[in-house]
N, C-alpha and C positions, 0 to 999 in steps of 0.2 A: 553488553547493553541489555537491559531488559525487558526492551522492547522487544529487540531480536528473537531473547529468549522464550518472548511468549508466545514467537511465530510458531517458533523451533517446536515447542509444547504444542500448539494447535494441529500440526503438520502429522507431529506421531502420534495423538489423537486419531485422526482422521486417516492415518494413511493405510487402513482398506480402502479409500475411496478412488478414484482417478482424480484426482487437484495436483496442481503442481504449484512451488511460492517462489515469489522471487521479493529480494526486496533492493528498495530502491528509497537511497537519503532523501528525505525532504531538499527540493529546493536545485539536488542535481538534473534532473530532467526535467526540464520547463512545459517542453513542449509534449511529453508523457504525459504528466501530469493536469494540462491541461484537458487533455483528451479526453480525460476519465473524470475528471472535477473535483479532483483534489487539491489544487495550486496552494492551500492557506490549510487545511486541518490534518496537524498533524499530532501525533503519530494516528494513521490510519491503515487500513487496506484495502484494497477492490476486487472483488473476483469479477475477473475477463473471461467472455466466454470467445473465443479468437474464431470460428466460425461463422455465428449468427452475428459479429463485434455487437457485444452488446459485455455493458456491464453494471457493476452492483455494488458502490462505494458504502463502507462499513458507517452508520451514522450513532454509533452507543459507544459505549464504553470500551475503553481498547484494554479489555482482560480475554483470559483464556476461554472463562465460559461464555461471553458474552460474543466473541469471536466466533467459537465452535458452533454455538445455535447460530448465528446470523450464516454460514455456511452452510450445515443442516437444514435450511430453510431457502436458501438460493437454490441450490442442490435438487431439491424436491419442486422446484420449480412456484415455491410461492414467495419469493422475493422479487422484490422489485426489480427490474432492470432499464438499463437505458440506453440508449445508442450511442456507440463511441464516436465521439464530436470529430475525430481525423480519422481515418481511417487507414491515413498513413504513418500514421505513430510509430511505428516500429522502425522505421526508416528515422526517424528525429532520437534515436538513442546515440545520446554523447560518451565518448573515452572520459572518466573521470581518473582521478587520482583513487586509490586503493582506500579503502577508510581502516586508519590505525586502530578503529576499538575504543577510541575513546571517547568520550562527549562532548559537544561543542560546550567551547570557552570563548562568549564573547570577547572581541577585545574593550581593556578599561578606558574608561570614559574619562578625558579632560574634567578636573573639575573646575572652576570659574569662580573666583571668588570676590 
């Protein structure tokens, strides 16, 4: 996916830094998701800082460069951040099924005629 892929790119970009990524499908973690204010804009990412819980959902463009500055600029501490709405979020991670790799296929729709 290419989404993935442009984690994957931002990650070895950046990895002199201490960040760590995880990713997580739209839609499997609700209550994650909610936490952080993501629930509806996807493909995105958040950098969590799990200390201060505070975090910093990506609001541009989901490319490589535009990913790595909005890090670069969390990072240096002049990004915005927010307070993570649960605090127990971590505790609300569901068992999913494994994701196969490949992109969702709606199913086809009744037509009606």
């Amino acid at each position: 996916n290419k989404y993935i892929e442009t984690m994957v790119d931002a990650a070895k970009k950046l990895r002199s830094r201490n960040l760590s990524f995880l990713w997580v499908a739209g839609g499997n973690q609700p209550e994650f998701e909610a936490a952080v204010g993501v629930e509806y804009n996807y493909p995105t990412f958040v950098a969590i800082n799990q200390k201060k819980m505070l975090y910093a959902p990506h609001r541009s463009a989901f490319s490589l460069e535009s990913i790595v500055k909005s890090l670069v600029k969390i990072e240096s501490g002049r990004g915005q951040t927010l307070n993570i709405r649960n605090k127990d979020y971590v505790d609300t991670f569901r068992t999913v099924e494994p994701w196969d790799g490949k992109d969702y296929v709606p199913p086809a729709e009744d037509e009606e005629m």
